[in-house]
C-alpha positions as CSV (number, residue, x, y, z in Angstrom):
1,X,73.3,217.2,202.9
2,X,76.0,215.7,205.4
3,X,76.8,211.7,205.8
4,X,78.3,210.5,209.0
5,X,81.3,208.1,208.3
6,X,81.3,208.1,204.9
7,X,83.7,207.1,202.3
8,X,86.2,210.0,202.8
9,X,87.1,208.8,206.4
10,X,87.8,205.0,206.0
11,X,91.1,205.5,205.1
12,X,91.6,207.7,208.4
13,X,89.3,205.2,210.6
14,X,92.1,202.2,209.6
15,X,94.9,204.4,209.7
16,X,93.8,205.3,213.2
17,X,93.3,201.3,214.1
18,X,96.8,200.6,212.8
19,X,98.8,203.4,215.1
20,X,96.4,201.7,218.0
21,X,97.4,198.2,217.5
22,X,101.2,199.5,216.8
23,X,101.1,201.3,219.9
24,X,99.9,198.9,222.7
25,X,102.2,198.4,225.3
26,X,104.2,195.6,226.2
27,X,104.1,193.4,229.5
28,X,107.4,192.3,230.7
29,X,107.0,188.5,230.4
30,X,109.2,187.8,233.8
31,X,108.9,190.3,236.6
32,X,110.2,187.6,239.2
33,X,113.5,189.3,241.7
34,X,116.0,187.3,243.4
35,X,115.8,187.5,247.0
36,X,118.4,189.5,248.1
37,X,118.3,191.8,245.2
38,X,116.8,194.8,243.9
39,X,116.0,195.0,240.5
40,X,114.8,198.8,239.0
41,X,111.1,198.8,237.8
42,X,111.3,198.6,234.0
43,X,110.0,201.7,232.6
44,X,107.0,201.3,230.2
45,X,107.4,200.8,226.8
46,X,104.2,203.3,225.9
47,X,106.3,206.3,227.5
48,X,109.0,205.4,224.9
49,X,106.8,205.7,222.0
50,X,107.2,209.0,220.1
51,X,104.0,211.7,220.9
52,X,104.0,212.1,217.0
53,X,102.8,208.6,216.2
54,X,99.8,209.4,219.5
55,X,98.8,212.9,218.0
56,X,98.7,211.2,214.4
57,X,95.8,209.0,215.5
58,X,94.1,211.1,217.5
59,X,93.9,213.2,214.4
60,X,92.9,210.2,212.1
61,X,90.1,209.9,214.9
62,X,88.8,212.9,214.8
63,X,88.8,213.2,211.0
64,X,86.9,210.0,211.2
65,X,83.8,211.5,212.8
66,X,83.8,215.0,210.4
67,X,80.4,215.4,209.0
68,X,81.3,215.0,204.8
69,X,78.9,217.2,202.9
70,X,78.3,216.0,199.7
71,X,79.3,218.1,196.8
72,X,77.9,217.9,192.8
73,X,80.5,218.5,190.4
74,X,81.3,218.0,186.9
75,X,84.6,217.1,185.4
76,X,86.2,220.1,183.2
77,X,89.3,218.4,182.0
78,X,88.8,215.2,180.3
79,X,91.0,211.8,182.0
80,X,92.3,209.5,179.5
81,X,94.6,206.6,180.9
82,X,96.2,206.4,177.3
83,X,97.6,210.2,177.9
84,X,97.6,210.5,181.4
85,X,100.5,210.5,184.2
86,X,101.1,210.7,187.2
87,X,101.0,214.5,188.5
88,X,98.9,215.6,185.9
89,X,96.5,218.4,187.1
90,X,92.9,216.7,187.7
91,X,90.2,220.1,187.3
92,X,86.4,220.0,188.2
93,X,83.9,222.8,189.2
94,X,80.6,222.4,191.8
95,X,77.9,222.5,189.8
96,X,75.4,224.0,192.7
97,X,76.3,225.8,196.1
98,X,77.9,223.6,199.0
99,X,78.6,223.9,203.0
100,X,81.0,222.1,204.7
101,X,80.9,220.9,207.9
102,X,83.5,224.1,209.4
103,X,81.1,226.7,207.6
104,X,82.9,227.3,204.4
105,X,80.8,227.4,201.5
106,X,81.6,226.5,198.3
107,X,79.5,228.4,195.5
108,X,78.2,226.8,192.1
109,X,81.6,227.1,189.9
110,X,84.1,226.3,192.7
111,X,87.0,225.1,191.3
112,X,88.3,221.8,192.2
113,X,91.8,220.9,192.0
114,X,93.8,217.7,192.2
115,X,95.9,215.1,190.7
116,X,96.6,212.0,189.4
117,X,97.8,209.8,191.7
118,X,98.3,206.7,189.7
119,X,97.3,205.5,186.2
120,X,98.1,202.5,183.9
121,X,97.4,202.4,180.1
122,X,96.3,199.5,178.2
123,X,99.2,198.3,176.1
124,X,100.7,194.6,174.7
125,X,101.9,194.4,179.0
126,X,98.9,195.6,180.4
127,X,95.3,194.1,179.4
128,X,93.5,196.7,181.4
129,X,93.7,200.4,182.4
130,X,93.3,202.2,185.8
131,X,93.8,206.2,186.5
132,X,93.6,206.8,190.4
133,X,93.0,210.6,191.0
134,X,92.6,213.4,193.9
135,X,90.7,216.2,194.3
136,X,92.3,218.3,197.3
137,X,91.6,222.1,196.8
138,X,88.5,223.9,196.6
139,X,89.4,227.5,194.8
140,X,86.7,230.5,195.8
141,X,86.7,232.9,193.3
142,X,88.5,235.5,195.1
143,X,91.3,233.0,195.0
144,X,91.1,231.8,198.1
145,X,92.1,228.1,198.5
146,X,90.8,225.5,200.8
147,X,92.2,222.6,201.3
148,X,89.6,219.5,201.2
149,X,89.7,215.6,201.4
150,X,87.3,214.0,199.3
151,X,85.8,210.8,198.0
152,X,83.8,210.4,194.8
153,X,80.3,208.2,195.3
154,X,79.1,208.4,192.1
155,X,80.2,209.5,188.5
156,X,77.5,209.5,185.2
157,X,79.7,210.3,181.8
158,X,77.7,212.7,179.1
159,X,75.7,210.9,177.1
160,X,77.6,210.4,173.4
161,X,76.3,211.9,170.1
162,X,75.4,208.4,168.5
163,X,73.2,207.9,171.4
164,X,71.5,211.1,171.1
165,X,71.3,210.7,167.0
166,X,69.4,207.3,167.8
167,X,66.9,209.3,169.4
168,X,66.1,211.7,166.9
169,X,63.1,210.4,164.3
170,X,63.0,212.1,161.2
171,X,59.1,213.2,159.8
172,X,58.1,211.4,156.7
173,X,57.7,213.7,153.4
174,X,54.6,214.6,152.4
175,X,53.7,212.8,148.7
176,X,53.8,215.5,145.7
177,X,50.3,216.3,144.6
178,X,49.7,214.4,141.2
179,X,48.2,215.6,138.3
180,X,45.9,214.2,135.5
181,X,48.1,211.9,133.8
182,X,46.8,212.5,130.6
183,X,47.9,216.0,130.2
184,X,44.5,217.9,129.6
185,X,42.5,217.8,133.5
186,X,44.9,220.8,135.0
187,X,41.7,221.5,137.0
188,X,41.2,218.0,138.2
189,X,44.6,218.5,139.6
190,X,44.1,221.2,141.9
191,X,40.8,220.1,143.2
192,X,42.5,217.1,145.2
193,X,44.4,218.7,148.4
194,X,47.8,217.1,149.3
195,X,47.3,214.9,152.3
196,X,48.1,216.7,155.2
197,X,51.9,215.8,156.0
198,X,52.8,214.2,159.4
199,X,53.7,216.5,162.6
200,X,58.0,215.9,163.0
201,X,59.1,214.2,165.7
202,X,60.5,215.8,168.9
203,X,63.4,214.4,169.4
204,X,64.9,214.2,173.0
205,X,67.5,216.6,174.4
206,X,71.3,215.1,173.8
207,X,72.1,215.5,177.7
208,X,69.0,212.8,178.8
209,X,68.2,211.0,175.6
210,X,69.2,207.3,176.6
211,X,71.2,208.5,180.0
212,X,72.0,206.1,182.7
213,X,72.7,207.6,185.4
214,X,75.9,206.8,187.6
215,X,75.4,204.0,191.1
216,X,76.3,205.2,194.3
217,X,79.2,203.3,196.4
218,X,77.8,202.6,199.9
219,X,81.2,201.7,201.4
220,X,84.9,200.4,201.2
221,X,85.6,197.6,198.6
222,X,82.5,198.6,197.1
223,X,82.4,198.8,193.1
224,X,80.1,200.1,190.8
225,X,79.9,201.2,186.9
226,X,80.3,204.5,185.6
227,X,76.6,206.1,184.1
228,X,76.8,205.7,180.3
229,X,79.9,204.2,180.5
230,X,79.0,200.7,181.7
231,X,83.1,199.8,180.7
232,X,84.5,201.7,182.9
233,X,84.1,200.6,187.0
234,X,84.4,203.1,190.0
235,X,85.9,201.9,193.1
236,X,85.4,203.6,196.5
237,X,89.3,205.2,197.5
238,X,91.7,203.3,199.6
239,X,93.9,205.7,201.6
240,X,93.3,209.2,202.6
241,X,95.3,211.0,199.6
242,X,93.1,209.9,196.7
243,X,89.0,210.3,195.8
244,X,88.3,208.2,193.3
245,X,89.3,204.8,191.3
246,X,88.7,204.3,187.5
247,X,89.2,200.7,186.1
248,X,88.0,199.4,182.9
249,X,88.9,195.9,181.4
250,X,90.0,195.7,178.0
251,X,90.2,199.5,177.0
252,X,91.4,202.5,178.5
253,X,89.7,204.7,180.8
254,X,88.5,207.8,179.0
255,X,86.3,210.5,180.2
256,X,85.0,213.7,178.7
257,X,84.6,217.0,180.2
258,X,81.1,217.2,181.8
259,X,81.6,214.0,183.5
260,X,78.8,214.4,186.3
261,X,80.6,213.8,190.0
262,X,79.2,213.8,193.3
263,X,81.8,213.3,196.4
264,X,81.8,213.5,200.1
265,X,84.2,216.2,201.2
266,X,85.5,217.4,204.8
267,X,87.9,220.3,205.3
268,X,91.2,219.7,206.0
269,X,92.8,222.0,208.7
270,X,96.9,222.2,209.4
């Protein structure tokens, strides 16, 4: 499945707008000559601009209009802002077989590797908490490593083990058989069957009892909560080196392992 301008390329689509604007030449404000004088045409201001900053947004451009293939993944590190810092090794795996847009595949159990980028803990200073992270390297299991740009549209937490509990019913005991209370009817006693005892419940698998599952983000600025973990809000990325952004108000972000992901992702080529 492939989205056209998705989430992974609005950081490139304003980067690209900003090196346009930044670039425009300038009109000399007077061209007037004195008669009787020559005066040497000024040379343009856009042949003075270095070809680096032109090449860098005809890359940002082009990255814009990559197909992004979106990716399933889980989370096999947990994030916790309390422990977290910046630099710290951010480690996921695809949980089913992917194709980007160049023709690489990604098989289930691709390893994903990245970063934090930013984080700040809850603490006497800091009301809230925020961990920023990057996922940047696919690695194929012959070691091969690709390097990726990616944006995270949805994430759905496991569901916890009270929530599961809560779903789990326990059958009602079957009443002991009673005998003749005076002692001498033993065969009174056995000629009344127990009542049949109640089927047990089934109780509901711990990874869907009570799950929510995760919004999607449609686009930049957008906002939306975390499945099963209502607290904790993810915001589409902001520039073209992270995926994701994890705020929660009050608390400290904290994920477990399994953490359900789904991202767009492009290749990135040198």
């Amino acid at each position: 499945m492939t989205k056209i301008f998705s989430l992974v390329s609005l950081a490139a689509i304003s980067l690209a707008l900003g090196a346009q604007t930044s670039g425009s030449p300038q009109t000399p404000s007077d061209t007037s000559t004195p008669q009787g004088t020559s005066q040497t045409q000024p040379r343009p201001q856009s042949d003075t601009q270095p070809q680096s900053d032109t090449m860098t947004s005809a890359a940002n451009a082009r990255a814009a209009q990559v197909e992004a293939t979106s990716v399933d993944a889980e989370l096999t590190k947990g994030l916790d802002a309390k422990r977290a810092h910046v630099g710290d090794e951010v480690d996921a795996r695809t949980t089913s077989e992917a194709k980007l847009a160049d023709g690489t595949t990604l098989p289930r159990g691709t390893k994903l590797v990245g970063n934090v980028v930013d984080v700040t803990a809850k603490s006497k200073q800091e009301k809230d908490s925020k961990i920023v992270i990057a996922l940047n390297r696919a690695v194929l299991k012959d070691g091969k490593q690709v390097a990726i740009q990616s944006a995270v549209t949805s994430m759905t937490a496991p569901v916890s083990n009270s929530n599961a509990n809560a779903a789990v019913v326990s059958a009602p005991s079957a009443p002991p058989a009673s005998g003749n209370s005076s002692g001498g009817g033993s065969g009174s006693a056995s000629s009344t069957p127990p009542p049949p005892s109640s089927p047990p419940m089934r109780s509901m698998p711990s990874d869907t009892a009570q799950s929510t599952p995760g919004q999607m983000l449609r686009g930049a600025g957008d906002q939306v909560p975390v499945g099963n973990k209502p607290t904790v809000i993810l915001s589409a990325p902001t520039t073209p080196d992270s995926s994701a952004i994890l705020q929660a108000k009050g608390e400290n972000v904290s994920l477990e392992s399994g953490t359900k992901l789904t991202l767009n992702v492009i290749p990135v080529h040198a």
